[in-house]
C-alpha positions as CSV (number, residue, x, y, z in Angstrom):
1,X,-36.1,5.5,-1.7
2,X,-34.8,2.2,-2.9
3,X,-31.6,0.2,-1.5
4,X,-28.8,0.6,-3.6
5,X,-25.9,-0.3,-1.5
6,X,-25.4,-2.5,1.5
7,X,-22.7,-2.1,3.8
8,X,-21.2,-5.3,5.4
9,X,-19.6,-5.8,9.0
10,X,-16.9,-8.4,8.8
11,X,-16.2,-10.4,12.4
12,X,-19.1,-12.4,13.2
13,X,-21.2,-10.8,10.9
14,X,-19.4,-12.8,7.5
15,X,-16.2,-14.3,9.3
16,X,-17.5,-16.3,12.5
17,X,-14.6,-15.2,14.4
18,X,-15.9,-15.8,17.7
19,X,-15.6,-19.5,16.9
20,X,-12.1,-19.1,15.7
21,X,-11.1,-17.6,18.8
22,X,-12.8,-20.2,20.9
23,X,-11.4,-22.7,19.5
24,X,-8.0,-21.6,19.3
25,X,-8.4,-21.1,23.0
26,X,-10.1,-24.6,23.7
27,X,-7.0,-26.2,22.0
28,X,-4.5,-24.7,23.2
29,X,-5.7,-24.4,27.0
30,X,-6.2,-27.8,26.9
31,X,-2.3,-28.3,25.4
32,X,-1.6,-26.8,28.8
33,X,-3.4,-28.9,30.6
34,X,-1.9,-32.1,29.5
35,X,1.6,-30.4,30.6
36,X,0.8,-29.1,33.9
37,X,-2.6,-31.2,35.2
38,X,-4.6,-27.6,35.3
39,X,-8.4,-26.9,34.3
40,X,-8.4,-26.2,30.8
41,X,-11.7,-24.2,31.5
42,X,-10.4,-22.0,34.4
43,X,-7.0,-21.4,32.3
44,X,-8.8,-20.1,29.2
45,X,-10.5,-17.1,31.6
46,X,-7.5,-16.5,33.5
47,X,-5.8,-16.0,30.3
48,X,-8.6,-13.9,28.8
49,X,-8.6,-11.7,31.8
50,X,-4.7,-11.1,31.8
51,X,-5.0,-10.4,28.2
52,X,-7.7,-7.4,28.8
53,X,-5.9,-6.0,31.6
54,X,-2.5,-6.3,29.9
55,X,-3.9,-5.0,26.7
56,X,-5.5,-1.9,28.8
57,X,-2.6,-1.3,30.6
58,X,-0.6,0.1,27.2
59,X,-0.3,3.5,26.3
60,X,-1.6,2.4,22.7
61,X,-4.4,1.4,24.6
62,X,-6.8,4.7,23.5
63,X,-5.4,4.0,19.5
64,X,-7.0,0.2,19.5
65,X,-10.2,1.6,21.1
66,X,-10.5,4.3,18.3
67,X,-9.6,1.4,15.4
68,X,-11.6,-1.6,17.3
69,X,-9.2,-3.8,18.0
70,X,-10.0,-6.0,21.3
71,X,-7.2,-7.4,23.0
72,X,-7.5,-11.4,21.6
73,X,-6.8,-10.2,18.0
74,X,-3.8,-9.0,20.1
75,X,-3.1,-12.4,21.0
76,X,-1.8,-13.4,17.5
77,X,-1.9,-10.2,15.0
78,X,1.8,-9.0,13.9
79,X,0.9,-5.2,13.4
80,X,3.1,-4.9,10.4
81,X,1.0,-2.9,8.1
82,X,-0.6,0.8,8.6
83,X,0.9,4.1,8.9
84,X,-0.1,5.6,12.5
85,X,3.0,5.4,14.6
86,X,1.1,3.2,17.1
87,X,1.2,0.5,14.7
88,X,5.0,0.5,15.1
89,X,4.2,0.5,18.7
90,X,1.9,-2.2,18.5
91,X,4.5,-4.6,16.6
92,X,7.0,-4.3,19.3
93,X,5.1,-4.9,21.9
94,X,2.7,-7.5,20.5
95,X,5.6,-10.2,21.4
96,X,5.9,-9.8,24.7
97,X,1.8,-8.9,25.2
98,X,1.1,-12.3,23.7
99,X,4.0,-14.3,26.1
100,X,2.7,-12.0,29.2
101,X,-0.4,-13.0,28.9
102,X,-0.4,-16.4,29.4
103,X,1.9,-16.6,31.6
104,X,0.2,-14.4,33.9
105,X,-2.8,-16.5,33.0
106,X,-0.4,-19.6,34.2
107,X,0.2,-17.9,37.4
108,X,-3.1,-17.5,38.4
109,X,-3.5,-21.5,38.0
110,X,-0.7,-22.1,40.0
111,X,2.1,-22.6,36.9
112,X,5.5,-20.3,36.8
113,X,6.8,-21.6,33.3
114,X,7.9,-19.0,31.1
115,X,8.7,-21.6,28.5
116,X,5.6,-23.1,28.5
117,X,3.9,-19.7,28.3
118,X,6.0,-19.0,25.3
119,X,5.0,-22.4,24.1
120,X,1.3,-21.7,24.7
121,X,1.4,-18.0,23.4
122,X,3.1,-19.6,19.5
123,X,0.3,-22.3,19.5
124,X,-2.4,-19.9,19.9
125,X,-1.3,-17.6,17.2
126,X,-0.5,-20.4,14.5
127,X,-3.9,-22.1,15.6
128,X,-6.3,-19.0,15.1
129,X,-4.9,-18.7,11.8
130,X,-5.7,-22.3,10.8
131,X,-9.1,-21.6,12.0
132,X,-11.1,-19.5,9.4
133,X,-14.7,-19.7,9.8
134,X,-17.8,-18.7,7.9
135,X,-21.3,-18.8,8.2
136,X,-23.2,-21.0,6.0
137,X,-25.0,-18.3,4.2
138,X,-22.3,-15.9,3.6
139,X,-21.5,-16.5,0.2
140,X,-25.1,-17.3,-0.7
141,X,-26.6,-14.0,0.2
142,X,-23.4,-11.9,-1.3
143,X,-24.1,-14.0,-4.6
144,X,-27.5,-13.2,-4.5
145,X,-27.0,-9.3,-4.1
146,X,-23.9,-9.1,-6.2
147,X,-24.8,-6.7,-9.2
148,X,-28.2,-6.4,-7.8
149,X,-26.8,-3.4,-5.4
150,X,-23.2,-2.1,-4.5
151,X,-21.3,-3.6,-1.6
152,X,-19.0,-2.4,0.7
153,X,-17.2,-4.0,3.8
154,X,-16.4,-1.9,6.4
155,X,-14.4,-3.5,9.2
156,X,-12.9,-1.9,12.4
157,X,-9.2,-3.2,13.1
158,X,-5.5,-3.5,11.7
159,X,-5.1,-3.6,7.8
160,X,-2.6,-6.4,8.1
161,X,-4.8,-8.6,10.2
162,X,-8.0,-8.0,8.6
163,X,-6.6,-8.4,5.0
164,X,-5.0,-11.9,6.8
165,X,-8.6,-12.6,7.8
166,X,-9.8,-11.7,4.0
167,X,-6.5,-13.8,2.9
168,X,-7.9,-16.8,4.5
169,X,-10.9,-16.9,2.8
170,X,-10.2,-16.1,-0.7
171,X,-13.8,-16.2,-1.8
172,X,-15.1,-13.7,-0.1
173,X,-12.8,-10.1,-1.1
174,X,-14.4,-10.5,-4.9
175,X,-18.0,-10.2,-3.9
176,X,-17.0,-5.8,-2.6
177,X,-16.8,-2.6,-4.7
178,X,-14.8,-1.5,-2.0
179,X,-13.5,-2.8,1.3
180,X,-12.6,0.0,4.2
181,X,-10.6,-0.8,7.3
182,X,-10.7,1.0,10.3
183,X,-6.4,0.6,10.6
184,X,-6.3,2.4,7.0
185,X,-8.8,5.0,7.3
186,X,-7.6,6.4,10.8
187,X,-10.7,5.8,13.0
188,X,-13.2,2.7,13.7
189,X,-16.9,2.5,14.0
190,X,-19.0,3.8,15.2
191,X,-17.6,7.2,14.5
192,X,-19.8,8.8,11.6
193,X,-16.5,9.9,9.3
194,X,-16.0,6.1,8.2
195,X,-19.5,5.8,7.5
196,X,-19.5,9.3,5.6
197,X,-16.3,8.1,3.9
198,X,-18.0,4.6,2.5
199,X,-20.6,7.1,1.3
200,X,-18.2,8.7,-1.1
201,X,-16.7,5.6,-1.9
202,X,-19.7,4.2,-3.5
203,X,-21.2,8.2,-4.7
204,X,-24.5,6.8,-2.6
205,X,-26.6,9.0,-0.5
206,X,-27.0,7.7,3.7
207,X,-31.3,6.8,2.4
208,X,-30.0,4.6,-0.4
209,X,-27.8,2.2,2.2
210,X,-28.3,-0.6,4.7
211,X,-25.8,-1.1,7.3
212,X,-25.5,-5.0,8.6
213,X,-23.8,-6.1,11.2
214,X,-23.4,-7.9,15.0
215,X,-22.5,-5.5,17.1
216,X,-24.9,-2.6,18.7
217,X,-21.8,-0.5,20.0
218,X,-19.9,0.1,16.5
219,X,-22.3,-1.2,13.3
220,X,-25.6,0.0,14.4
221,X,-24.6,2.6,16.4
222,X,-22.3,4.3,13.7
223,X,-24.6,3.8,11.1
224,X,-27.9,5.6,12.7
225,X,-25.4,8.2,13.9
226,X,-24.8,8.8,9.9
227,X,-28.2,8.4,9.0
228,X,-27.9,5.1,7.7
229,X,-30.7,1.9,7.7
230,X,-29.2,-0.3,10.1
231,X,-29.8,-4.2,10.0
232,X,-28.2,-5.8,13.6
233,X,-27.7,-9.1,12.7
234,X,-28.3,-11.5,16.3
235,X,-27.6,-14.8,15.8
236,X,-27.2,-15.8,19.6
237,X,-30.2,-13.9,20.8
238,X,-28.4,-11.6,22.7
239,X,-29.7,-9.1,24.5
240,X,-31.2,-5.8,22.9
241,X,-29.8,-2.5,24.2
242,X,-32.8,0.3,24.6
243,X,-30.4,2.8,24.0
244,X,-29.6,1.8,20.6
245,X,-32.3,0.7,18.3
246,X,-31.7,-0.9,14.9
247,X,-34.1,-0.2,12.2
248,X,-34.3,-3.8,11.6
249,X,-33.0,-7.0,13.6
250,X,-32.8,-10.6,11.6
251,X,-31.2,-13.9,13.0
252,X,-30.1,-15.0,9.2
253,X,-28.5,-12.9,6.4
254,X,-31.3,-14.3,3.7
255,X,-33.6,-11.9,5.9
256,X,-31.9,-9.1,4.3
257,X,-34.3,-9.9,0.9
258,X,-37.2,-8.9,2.5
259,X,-35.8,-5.6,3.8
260,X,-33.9,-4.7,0.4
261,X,-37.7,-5.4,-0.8
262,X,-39.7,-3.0,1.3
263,X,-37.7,-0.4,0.3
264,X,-38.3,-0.8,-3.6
């Protein structure tokens, strides 16, 4: 059975959002430091940590593990877009979650100053955004495949932040048939109804589709649940997980040529 369709992860699979975040952090830990004399390094896990046990501490807690969203796309999404109840949740608590956060991470270093939390919490947000990243091949291997084979994006995560994230790289939206997110649809990967429901999208069969992207848990996971070629995409070398096996692992998206190839 040939490849007709390929089904795209979005964070750190297109988008390098790690970088993003890591640099957001680096700049505005070290903002901190030139206020207050502390370790920019130490402040940036302190802050991390708060966040995650802040961010766990919610009742909406259960909602962002169902849609995938982790608790630093916490630290400067606004929430203001999809139609669960939790979302309206999310967007009044987001605020406060943000300002918590690093003043808690503050405390741990020593520093009580809400202002400067405040401060800190308003500089990481408006950084992150001026900090889109994308690998070097993205738009070369989605030229390549356009009108070749369909193409989807399925991302976990809240439809106003991830259309943001599409927002600030204009380029990239064009190259998809269809885009699905998580926020919109009702449940993340790696349940198989979002996979099943990209299926229909694109009136493809689960042996006609590759699924590629970073993560074991959702990506690869979700798509052999649905029956789906999976490609895990491991730029970093990190560690393989014997309980979930891709079909295929590559360290470059121009890999994917050789797979589509196989299958013809």
């Amino acid at each position: 059975m040939s490849i007709n369709a390929v089904f795209f992860d979005l964070d750190d699979t297109l988008l390098w959002d790690d970088r993003s975040v890591l640099e957001a952090f680096e700049s505005t830990c070290k903002r901190a430091a030139e206020v207050t004399g502390v370790d920019h390094v130490q402040l940036e896990a302190a802050v991390r940590g708060e966040a995650r046990s802040l961010y766990e501490s919610y009742e909406t807690y259960p909602f962002t593990t169902k849609i995938g969203i982790n608790p630093f796309e916490g630290l400067w999404a606004n929430f203001t877009a999809g139609e669960q109840p939790e979302f309206r949740q999310l967007e009044q608590i987001v605020k406060g979650y943000r300002k918590d956060a690093w003043h808690r991470g503050l405390e741990k270093m020593g520093v009580n100053d809400s202002d400067l939390a405040f401060e800190l919490s308003e500089h990481f947000a408006s950084k992150r955004r001026a900090l889109p990243y994308i690998y070097e091949e993205t738009f070369q291997i989605l030229k390549e495949l356009q009108g070749n084979v369909k193409l989807l994006l399925l991302t976990n995560g809240c439809p106003a932040l991830q259309q943001e994230k599409l927002d600030g790289v204009p380029e990239l939206a064009p190259y998809f048939d269809k885009i699905v997110i998580s926020g919109s649809f009702g449940i993340g990967k790696p349940d198989v109804s979002i996979f099943n429901h990209a299926l229909s999208l694109l009136d493809v069969t689960n042996d006609q589709v590759l699924m590629v992207g970073d993560k074991l848990t959702t990506d690869i996971r979700g798509g052999l649940a649905a029956g789906i070629k999976t490609v895990w995409i491991n730029r970093t070398n990190k560690p393989a997980d014997p309980n979930i096996i891709p079909d295929f692992e590559i360290q470059h998206l121009s890999q994917l040529h050789d797979i589509i190839a196989s299958f013809a």
